[in-house]
N, C-alpha and C positions, 0 to 999 in steps of 0.2 A: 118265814119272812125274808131272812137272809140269802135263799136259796130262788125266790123269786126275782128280787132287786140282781140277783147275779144273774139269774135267765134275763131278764132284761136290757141289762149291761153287755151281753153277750148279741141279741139277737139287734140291740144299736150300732153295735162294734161288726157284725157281719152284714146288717143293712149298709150300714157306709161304706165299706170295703166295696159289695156288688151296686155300692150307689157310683165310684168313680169307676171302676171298671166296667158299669153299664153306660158312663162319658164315653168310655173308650169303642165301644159298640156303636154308639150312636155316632161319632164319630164315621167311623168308617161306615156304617149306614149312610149319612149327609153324605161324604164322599163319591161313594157308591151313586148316589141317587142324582151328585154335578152338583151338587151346595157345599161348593169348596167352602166358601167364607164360613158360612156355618160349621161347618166340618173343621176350619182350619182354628174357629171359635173353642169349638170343643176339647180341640185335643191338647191347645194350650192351656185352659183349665186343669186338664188332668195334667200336664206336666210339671204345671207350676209350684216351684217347692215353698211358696209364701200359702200355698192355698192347703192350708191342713185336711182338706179331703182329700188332697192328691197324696197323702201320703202311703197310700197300700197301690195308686198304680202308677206313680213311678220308676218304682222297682221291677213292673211286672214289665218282662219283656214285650207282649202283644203292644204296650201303650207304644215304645220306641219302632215294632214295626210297622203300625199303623200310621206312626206320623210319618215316617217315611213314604209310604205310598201317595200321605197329603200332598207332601212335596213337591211328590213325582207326578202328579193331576195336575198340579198348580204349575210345572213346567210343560206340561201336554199341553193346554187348555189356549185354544185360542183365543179366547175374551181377555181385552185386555183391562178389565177390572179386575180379574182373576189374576193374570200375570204379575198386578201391580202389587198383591198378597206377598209378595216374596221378592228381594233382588236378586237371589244367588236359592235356588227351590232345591237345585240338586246336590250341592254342598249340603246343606240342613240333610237330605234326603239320605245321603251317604252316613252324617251321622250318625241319624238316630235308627238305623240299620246296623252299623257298629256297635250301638248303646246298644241295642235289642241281644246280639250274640253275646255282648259281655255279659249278658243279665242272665244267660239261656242258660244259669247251669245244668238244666235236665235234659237238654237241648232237642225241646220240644218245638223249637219251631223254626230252627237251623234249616231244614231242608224249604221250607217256606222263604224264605229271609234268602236263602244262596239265589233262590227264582227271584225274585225280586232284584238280588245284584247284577244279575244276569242282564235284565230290563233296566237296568241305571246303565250301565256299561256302553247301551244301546242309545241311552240318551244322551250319555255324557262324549261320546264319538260322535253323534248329530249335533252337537254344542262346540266341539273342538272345529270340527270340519266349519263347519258357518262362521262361527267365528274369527277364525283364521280365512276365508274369503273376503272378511267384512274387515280385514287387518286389524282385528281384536287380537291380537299372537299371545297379550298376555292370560286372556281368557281363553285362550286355546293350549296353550302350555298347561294351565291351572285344569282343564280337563281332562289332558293324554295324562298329568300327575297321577290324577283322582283314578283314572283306569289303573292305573299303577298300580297304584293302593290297593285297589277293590281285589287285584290280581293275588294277592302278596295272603289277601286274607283265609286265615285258612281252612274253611269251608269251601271255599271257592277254590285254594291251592289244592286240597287232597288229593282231587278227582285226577292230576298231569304236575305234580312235584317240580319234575323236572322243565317246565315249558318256558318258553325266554319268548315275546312278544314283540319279537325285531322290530314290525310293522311302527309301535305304540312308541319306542325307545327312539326309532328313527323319529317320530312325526315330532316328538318331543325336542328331539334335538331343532330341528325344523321351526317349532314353533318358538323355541328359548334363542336361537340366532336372531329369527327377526324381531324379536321383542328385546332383543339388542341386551339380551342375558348371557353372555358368552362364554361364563363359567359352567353355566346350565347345560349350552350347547354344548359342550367340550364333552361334560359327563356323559349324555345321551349319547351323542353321536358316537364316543366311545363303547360303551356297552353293547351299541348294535355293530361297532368294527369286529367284538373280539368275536361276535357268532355270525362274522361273514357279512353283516348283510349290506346292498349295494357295492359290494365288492370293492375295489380302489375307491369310487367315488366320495365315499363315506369319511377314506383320509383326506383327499383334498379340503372337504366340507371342515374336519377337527381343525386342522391348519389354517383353513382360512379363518375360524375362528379366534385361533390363536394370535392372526395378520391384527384382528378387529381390536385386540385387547396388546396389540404391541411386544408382542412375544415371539419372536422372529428365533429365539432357538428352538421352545418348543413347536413354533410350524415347521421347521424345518426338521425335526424329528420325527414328526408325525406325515409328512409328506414320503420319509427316507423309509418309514415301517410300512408303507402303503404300497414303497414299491420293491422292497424287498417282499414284501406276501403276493404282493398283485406285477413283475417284471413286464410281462408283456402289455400292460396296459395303460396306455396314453394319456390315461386323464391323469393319474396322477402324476406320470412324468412331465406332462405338460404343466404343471404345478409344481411339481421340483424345481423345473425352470426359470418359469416365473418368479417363485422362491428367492431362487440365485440369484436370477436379474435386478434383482427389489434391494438385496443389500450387497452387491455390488462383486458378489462371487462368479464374475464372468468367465472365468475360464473354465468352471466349473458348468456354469450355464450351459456353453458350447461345448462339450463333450458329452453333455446328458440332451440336445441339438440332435448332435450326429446320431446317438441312438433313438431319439422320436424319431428321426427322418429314415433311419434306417427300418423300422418298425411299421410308420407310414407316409412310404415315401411321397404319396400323392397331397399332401397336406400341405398347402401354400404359405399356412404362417407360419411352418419351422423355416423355413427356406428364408421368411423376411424376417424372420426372428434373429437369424442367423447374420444378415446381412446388416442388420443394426448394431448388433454384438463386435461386427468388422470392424463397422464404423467406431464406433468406439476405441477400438482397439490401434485405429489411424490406418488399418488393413486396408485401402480402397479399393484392389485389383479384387480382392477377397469377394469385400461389400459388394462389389458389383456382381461379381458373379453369382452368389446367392440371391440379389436381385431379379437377375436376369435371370436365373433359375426358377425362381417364384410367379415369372410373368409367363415364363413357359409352359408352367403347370396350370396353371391358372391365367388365359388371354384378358380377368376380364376385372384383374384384381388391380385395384387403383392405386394402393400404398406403395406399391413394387415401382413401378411408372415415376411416383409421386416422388420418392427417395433418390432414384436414379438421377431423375430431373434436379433437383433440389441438390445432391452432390457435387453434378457438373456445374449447378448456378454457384453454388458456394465458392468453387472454385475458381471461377470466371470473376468472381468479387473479390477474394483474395489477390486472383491477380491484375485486379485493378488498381487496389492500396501498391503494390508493387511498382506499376506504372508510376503511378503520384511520387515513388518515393525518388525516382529520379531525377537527375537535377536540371535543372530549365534549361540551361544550355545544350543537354543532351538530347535535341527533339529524335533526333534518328533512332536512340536509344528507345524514349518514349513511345516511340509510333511500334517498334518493333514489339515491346510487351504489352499494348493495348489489343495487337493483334492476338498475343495468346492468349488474351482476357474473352477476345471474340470467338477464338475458335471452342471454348470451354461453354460458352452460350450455345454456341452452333450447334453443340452435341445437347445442352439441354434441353431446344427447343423442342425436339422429337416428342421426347415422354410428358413434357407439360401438355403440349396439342393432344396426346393420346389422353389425360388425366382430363383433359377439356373434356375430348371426345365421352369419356365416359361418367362424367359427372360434368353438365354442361354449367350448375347454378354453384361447384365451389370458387370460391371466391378467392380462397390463397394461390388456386390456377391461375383463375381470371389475371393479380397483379401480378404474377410472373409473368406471364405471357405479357403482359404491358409493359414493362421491363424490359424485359426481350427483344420485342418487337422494336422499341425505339432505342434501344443498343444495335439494333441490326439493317435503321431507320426504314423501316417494312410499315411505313406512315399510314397506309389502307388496314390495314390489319390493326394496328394499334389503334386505330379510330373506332375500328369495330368492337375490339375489349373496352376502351374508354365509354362506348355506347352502353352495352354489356352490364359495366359498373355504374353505371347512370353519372358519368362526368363528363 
């Protein structure tokens, strides 16, 4: 008697076992057959640890790979009844693919399970990419992560120990900047510096991350490594520069100037970079000439024009106060420094009309030239910018 009640207790205890892991079949059958919800019914049955018949296949690896595939259908699937199954399918999917290998100690289904990572990796790059078009950055970072992840894992590692995913570290960094993560950015974009990839660009990118979180030594270290590895190449010295120019290390600016320009001399905004930096520095004969050097490389560049102009006006206004500050008795006096005031216009007027010429609708031309003109009482002219401005 005692030996029947125990065959019966035995063949209860093994019916229910192949009762939840026949969920687990059925399951991925529904799956298999596009009845996600059914399928995605099932397989949360069998994992759920309040439901005491899940408790011989939760542990079983096959339940965690299977769910994972549900996942991975449930993010394939174009119906958006299906979609609405899941907010995040490939996260879950990652999971319970993980859960699957931790469970696998016979690791019987480790080579199944690595294909399947293979195929999320696929999906979770069509998720980062779209995403980041659609300026989701945060869910595009959360996906070059997850590639990460899956990278690191190691079934997945064995096969190339050694491999570093420049591409994934880069996009990361990429996507953690404009989701305005910039600790994130710093790491990423560094990981992909120390194995080369995009070459200088990649320090500019670290640095200017560091501009974003207000770390002006570390951009500046990270622009100086960039171009100590990468010499020859502009972009990061163009960002040294910048660098400089941002907190006020101008002399420093202008001899890392001379080397952009020497590097590539055809480049029109070392030359106006250069001639701001004069300025600055109260240099004028300098400023101009780096101006006029700018406009020579380039016939058709406005800023160079724009400065030149805007120098000689300054100056012409300066020496207007000059004039005023004479004393009323002094008209000979007076007349005599109103004329230096005029001939400092005279020279303006040239580059304002060319800044005209080549941008007809800016406007801080247009009121120069208006200025100008009726300092130089060129009354026709001045009606015409008054028109111009609609006055």
């Amino acid at each position: 008697m005692k030996k029947t009640i125990i065959l019966l207790a035995l063949v209860f205890s093994v019916s229910a076992v192949f009762a939840q892991k026949g969920k687990v079949t059925s399951a991925q059958n529904l799956k298999d057959s596009g009845k996600l919800d059914q399928a995605l019914e099932a397989i949360n049955e069998a994992t759920d640890p309040s439901n005491d018949k899940a408790e011989k296949s939760i542990p079983w690896p096959k339940t965690w790979e299977v769910r994972g595939e549900i996942f991975q259908a449930i993010f394939a699937s174009q119906d958006a009844n299906v979609k609405a199954l899941s907010d995040d399918p490939l996260t879950t999917a990652l999971e319970s693919y993980k859960k699957a290998l931790e469970l696998d100690d016979n690791d019987k289904i480790s080579k199944s399970v690595k294909i399947k990572l293979t195929l999320l990796t696929n999906d979770l790059t069509n998720q980062a990419v779209e995403a980041f078009n659609n300026n989701d950055y945060e869910l595009a970072l959360k996906s070059f992560e997850q590639i990460l992840d899956i990278q690191e894992i190691p079934v997945v590692k064995e096969d190339n120990p050694d491999a570093v995913d420049t591409v994934i570290l880069f996009n990361s960094g990429l996507a953690a900047y404009n989701a305005q993560n910039y600790n994130k950015a710093v790491q990423y974009y560094g990981e992909a510096a120390k194995y080369g990839y995009n070459g200088a660009k990649t320090y500019a990118l670290i640095s200017d991350s560091y501009i974003q979180m207000k770390d002006t030594t570390n951009a500046l270290k990270a622009v100086q490594e960039g171009f100590e590895k990468y010499p020859d190449d502009n972009n990061v010295l163009t960002s040294m520069i910048d660098l400089y120019m941002k907190i006020g290390k101008n002399e420093e600016a202008l001899k890392y100037l001379d080397m952009a320009i020497a590097q590539d001399p055809n480049n029109v905004t070392y030359y106006f970079a250069k001639g701001a930096l004069y300025e600055k520095f109260g240099e004028e004969e300098n400023a101009v000439a780096a101006y006029e050097k700018a406009s020579e490389v380039d016939p058709t560049f406005f800023n160079a024009y724009y400065n030149l102009g805007a120098l000689y006006y300054n100056k012409g206004v300066k020496q207007i106060e000059v004039a005023n500050a004479v004393p009323a008795n002094e008209n000979e006096k007076y007349e005599a420094e109103l004329k230096k005031a005029d001939a400092w216009f005279e020279k303006a007027l040239p580059y304002m009309e060319k800044c005209h010429e080549l941008n007809p609708e800016d406007e801080m031309t247009l009121e120069s030239l208006k200025n100008l003109y009726y300092r130089m009482k060129n009354m026709d002219k001045y009606n015409e910018v008054l028109e111009m401005l609609g006055q």
